[in-house]
Residue frames as a rotation matrix with the C-alpha (Angstrom) as fourth column:
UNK 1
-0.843 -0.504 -0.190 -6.93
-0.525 0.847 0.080 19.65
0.120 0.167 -0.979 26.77
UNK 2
-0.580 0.561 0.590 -10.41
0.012 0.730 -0.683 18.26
-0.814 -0.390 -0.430 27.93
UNK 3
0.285 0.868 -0.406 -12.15
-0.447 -0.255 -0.858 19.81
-0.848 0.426 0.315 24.98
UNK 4
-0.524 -0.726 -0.446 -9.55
-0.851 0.432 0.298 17.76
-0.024 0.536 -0.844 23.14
UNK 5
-0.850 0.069 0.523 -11.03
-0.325 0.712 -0.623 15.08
-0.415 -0.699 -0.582 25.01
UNK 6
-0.086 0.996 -0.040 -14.40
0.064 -0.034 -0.997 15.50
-0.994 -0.088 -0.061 24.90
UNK 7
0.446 0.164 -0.880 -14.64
-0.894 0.034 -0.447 16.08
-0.043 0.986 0.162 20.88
UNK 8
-0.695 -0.718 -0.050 -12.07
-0.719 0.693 0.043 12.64
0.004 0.065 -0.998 20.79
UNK 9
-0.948 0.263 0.178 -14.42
0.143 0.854 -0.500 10.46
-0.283 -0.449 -0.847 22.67
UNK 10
0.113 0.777 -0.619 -17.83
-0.666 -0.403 -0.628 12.26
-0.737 0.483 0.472 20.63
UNK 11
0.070 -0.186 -0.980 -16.23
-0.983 0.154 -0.099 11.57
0.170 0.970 -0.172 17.35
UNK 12
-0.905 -0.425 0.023 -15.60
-0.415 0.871 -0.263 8.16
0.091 -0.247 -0.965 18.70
UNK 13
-0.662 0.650 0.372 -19.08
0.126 0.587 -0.800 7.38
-0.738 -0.483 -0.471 19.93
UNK 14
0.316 0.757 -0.572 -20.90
-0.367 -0.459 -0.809 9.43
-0.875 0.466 0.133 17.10
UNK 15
0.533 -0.264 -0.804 -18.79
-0.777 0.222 -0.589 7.64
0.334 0.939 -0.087 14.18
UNK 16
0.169 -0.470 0.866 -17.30
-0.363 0.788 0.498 3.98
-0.916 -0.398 -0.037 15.61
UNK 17
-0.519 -0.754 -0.402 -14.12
-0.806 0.276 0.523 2.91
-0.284 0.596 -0.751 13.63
UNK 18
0.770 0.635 -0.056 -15.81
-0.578 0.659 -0.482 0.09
-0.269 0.403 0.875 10.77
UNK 19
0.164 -0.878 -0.449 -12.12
-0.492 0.322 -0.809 -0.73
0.855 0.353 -0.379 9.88
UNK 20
0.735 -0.231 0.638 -10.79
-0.410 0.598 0.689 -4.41
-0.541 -0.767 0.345 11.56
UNK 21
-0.594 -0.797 -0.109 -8.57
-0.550 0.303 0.778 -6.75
-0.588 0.522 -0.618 10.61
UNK 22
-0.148 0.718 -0.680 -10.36
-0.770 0.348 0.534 -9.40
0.620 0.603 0.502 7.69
UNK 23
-0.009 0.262 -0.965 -10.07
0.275 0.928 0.250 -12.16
0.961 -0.263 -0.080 10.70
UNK 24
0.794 0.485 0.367 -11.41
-0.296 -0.219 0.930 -12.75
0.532 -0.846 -0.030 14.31
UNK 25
0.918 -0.327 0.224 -8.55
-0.057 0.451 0.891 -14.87
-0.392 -0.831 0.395 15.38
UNK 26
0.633 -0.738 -0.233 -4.79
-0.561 -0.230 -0.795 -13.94
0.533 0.634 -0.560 14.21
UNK 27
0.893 -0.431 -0.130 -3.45
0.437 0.759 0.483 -15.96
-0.110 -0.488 0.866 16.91
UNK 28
0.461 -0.765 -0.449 0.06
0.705 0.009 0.709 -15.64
-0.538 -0.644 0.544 17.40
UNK 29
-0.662 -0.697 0.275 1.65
0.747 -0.578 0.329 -13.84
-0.070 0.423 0.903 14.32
UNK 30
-0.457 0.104 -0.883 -0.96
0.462 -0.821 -0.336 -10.90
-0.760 -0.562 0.327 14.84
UNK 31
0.525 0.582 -0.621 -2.17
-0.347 -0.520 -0.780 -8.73
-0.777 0.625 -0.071 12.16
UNK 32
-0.203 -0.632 -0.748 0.54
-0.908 -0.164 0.386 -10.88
-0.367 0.757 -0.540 10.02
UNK 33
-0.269 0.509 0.818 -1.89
0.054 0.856 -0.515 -14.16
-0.962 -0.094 -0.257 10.52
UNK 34
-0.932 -0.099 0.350 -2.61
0.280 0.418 0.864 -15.75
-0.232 0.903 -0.361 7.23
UNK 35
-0.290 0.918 0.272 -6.46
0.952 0.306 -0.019 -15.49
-0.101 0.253 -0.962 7.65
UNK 36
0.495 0.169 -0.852 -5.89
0.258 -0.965 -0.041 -11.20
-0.830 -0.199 -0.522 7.89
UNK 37
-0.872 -0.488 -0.036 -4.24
0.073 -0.203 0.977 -11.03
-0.484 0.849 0.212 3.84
UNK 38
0.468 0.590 -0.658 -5.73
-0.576 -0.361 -0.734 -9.37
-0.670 0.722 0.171 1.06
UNK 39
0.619 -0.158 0.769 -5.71
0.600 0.727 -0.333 -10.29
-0.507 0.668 0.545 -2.03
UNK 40
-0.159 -0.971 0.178 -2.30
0.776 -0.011 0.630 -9.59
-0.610 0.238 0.756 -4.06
UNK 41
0.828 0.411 -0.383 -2.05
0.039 -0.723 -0.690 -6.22
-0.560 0.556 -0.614 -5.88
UNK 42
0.083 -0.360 0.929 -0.42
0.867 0.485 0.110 -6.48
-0.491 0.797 0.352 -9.34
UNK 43
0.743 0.288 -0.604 1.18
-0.142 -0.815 -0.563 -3.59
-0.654 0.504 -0.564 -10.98
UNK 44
0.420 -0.585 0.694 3.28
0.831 0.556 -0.035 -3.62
-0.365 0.591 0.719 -14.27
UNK 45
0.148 -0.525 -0.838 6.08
-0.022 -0.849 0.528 -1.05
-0.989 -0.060 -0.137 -15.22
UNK 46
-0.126 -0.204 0.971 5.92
0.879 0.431 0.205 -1.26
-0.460 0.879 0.125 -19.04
UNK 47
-0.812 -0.340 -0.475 6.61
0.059 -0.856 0.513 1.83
-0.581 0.388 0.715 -21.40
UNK 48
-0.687 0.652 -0.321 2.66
-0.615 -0.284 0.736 2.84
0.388 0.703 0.596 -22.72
UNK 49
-0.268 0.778 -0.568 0.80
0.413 0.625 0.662 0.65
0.870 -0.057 -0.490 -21.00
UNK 50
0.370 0.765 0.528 -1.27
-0.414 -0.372 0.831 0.62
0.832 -0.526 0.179 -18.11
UNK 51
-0.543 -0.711 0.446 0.03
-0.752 0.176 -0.635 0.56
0.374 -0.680 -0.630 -14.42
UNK 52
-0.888 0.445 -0.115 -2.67
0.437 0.737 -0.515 -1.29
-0.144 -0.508 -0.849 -12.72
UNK 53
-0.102 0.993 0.057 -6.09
0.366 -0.016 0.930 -1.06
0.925 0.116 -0.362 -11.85
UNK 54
-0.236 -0.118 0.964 -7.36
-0.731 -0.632 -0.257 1.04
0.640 -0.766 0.063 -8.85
UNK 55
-0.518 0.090 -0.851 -7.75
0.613 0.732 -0.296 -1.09
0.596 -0.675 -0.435 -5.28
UNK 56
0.139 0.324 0.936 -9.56
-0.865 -0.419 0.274 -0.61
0.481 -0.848 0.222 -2.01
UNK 57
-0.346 -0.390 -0.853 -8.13
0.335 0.798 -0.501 -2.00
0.876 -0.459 -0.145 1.05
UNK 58
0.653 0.616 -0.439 -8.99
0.412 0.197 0.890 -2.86
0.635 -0.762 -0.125 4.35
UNK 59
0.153 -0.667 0.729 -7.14
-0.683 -0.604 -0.410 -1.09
0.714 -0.435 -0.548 7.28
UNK 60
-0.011 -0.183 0.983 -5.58
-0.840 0.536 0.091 -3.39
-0.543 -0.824 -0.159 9.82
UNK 61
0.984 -0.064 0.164 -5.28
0.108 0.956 -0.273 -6.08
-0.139 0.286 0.948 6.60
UNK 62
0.034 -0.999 -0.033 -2.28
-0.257 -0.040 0.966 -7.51
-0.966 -0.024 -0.258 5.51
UNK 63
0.804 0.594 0.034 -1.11
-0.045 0.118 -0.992 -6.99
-0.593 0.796 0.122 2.10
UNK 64
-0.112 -0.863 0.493 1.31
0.606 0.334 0.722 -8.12
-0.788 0.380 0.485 -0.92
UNK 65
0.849 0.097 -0.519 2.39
-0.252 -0.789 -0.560 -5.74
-0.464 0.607 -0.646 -3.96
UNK 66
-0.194 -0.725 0.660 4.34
0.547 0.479 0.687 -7.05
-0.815 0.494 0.304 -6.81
UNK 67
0.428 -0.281 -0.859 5.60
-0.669 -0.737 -0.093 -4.17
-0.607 0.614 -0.504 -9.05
UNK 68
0.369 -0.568 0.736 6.75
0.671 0.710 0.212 -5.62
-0.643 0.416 0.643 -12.38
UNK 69
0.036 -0.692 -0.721 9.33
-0.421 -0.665 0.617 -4.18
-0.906 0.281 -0.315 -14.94
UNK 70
0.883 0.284 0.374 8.64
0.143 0.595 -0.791 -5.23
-0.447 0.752 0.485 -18.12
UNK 71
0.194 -0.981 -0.001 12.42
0.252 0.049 0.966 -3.49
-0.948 -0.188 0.257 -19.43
UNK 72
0.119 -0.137 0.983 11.33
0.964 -0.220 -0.148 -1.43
0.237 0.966 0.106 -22.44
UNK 73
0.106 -0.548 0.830 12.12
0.110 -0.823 -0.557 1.62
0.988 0.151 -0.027 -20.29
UNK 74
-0.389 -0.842 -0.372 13.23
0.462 0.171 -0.870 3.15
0.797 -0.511 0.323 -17.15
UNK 75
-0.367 0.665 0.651 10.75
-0.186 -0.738 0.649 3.60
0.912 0.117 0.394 -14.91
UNK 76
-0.892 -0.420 0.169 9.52
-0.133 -0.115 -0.984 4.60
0.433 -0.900 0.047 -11.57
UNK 77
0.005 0.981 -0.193 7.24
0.582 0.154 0.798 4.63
0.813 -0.116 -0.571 -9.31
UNK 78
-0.816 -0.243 0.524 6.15
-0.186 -0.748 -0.637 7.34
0.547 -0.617 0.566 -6.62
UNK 79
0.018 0.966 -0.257 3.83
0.337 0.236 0.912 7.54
0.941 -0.103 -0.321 -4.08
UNK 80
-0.668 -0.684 0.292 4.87
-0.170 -0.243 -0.955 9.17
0.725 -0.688 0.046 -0.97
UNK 81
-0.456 0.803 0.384 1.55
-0.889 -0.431 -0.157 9.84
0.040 -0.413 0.910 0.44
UNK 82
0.702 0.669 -0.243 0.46
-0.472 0.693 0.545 6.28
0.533 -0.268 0.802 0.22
UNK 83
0.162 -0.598 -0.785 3.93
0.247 0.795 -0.555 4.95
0.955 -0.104 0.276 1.87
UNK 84
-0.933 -0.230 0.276 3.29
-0.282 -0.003 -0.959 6.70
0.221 -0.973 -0.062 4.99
UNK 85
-0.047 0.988 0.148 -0.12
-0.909 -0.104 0.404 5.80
0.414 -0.115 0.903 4.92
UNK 86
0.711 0.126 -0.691 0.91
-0.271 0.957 -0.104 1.86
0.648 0.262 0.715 5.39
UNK 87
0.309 -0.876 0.369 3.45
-0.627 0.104 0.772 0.07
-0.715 -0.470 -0.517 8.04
UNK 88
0.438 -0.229 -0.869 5.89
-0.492 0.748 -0.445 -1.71
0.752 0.623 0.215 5.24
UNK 89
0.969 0.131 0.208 6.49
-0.152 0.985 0.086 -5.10
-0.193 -0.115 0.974 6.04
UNK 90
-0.129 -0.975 0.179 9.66
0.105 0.167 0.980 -5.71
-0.986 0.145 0.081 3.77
UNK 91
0.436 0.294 -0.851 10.50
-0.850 -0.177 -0.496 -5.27
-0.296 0.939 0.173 0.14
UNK 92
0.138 -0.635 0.760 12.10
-0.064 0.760 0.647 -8.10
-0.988 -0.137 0.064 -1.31
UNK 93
0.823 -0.153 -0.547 14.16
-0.567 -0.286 -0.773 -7.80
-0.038 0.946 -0.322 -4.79
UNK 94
0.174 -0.480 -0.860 16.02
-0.459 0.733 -0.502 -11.07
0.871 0.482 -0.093 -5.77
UNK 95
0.502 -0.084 -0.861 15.60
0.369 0.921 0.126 -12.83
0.782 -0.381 0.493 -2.59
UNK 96
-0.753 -0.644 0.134 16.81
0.461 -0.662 -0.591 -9.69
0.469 -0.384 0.795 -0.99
UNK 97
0.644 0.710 -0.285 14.71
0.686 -0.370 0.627 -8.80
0.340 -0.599 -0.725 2.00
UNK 98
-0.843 -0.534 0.058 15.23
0.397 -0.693 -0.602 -4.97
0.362 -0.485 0.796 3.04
UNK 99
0.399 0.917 -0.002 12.70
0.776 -0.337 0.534 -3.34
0.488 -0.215 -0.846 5.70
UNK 100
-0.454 -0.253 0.854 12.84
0.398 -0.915 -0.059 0.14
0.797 0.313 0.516 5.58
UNK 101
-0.701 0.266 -0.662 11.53
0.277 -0.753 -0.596 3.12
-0.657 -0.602 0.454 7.79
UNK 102
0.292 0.870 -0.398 9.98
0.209 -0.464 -0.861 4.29
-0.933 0.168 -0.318 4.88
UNK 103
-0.421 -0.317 0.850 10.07
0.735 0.431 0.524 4.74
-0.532 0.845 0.052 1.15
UNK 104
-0.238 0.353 -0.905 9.18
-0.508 -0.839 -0.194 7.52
-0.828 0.413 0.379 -1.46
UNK 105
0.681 0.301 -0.668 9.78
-0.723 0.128 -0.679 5.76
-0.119 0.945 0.305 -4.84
UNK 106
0.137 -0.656 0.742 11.08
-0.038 0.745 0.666 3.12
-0.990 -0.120 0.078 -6.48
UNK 107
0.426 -0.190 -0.885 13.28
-0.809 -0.518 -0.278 2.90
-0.406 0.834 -0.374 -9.91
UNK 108
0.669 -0.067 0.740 13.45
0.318 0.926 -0.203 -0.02
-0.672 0.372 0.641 -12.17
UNK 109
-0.114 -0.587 -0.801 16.65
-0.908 -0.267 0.324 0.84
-0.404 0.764 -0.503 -14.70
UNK 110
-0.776 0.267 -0.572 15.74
-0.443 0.416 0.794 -3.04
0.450 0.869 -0.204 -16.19
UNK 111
0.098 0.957 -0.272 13.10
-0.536 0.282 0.796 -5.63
0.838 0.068 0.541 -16.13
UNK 112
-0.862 -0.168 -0.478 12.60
0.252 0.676 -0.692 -7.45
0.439 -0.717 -0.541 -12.78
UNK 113
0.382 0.838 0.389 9.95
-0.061 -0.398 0.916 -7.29
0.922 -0.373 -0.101 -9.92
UNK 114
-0.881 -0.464 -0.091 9.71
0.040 0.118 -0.992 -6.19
0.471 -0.878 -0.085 -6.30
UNK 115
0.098 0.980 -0.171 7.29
0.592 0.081 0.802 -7.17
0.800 -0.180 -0.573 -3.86
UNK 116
-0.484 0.090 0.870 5.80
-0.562 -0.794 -0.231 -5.31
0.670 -0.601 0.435 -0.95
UNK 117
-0.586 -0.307 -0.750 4.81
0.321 0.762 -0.562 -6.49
0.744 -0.570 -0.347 2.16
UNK 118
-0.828 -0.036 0.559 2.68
-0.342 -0.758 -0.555 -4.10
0.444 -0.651 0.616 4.35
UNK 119
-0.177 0.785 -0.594 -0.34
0.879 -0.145 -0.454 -3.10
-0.443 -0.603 -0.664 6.60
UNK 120
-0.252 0.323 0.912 -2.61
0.470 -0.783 0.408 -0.83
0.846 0.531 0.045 5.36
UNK 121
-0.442 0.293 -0.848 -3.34
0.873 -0.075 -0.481 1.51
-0.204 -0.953 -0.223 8.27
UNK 122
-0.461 0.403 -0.791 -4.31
0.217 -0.813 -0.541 5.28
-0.860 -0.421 0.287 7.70
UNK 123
0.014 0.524 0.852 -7.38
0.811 0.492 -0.316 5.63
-0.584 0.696 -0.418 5.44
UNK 124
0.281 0.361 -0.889 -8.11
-0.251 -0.867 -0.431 7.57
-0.926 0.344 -0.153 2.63
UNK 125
0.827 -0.231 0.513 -7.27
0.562 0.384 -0.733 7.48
-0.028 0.894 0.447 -1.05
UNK 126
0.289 -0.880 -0.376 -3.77
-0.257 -0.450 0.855 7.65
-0.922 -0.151 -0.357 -2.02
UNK 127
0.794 -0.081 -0.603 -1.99
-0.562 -0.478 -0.676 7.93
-0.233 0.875 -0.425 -5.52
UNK 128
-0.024 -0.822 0.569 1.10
0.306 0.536 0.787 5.49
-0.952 0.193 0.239 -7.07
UNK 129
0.848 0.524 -0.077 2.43
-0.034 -0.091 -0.995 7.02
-0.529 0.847 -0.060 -10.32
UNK 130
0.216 -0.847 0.485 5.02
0.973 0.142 -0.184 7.27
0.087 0.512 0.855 -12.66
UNK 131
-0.135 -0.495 -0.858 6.77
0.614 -0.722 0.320 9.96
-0.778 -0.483 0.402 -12.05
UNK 132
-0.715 -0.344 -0.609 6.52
-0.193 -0.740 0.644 12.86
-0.672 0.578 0.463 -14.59
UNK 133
-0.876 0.439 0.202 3.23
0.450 0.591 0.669 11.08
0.174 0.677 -0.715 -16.22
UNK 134
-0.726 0.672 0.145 -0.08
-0.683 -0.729 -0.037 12.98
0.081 -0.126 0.989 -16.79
UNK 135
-0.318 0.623 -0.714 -2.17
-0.611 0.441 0.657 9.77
0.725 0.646 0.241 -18.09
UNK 136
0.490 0.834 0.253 -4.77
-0.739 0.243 0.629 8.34
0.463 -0.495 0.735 -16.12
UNK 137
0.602 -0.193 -0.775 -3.34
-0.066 0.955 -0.289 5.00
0.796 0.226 0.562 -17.31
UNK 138
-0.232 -0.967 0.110 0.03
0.182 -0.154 -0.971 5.94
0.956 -0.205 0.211 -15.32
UNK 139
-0.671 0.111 0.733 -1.52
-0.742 -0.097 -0.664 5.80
-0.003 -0.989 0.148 -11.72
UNK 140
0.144 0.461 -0.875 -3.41
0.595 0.666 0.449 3.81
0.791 -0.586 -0.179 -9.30
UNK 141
-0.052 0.220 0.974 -5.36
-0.833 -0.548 0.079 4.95
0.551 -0.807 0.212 -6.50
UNK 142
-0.522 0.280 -0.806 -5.19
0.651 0.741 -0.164 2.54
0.552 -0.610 -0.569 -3.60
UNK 143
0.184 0.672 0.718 -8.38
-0.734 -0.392 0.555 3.54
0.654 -0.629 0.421 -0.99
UNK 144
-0.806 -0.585 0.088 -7.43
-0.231 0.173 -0.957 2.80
0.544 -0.793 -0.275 2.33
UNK 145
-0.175 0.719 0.673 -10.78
-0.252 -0.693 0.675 2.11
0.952 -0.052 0.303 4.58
């Protein structure tokens, strides 16, 4: 257990966490303080087109995700690996707040959007795709840092 320790508090001194929130002072609502948000990430569900564009986020910001459905086909998103990577916030689909434990995928059968809500927390690069898609187009890496 100490050598646990002792390699913990190395790695700690030899590589000091670069990842804060984006503000000094969050004041009461915490890491949900206005002055700790990223800027909105924009993806579109649309049969042939392109989901989104790739992102890199801050750990310990707070961020919005607004998945749109465009309703020329039935389509998902996946991403397990980035939804544990993140503490969600709430989704909210028609004015319908639900906060979850946790989420694999989500499945548009028509056109609408849902946003996300979250904290980005455990870095690394993580993957959002259409299910059953090979094309590039058909994913988005979000980098966590």
């Amino acid at each position: 257990m100490r050598h646990i320790l002792a390699a913990a508090l190395l790695t700690a001194i030899a590589f000091p966490a670069s990842a804060a929130p984006l503000c000094d002072d969050l004041g009461f609502a915490g890491l949900l303080a206005k002055c700790n948000r990223g800027e909105t990430i924009e993806l579109t569900l649309a049969s042939g087109q392109p989901l989104g564009e790739d992102v890199v986020l801050q750990s310990g910001a707070y961020y919005k995700m607004q998945i749109t459905a465009d309703g020329t086909a039935e389509l998902a998103i996946e991403g397990a690996k980035f939804f544990r990577a993140i503490w969600m916030n709430e989704i909210v689909i028609n004015k319908i707040e639900v906060r979850p434990m946790a989420i694999d995928s989500i499945e548009f059968d028509d056109a609408g959007t849902a946003e996300f809500s979250f904290i980005a927390i455990k870095p690394g690069s993580h993957v959002l795709r259409i299910p059953g898609s090979t094309g590039e187009s058909q994913q988005v890496t979000l980098s966590i840092q």
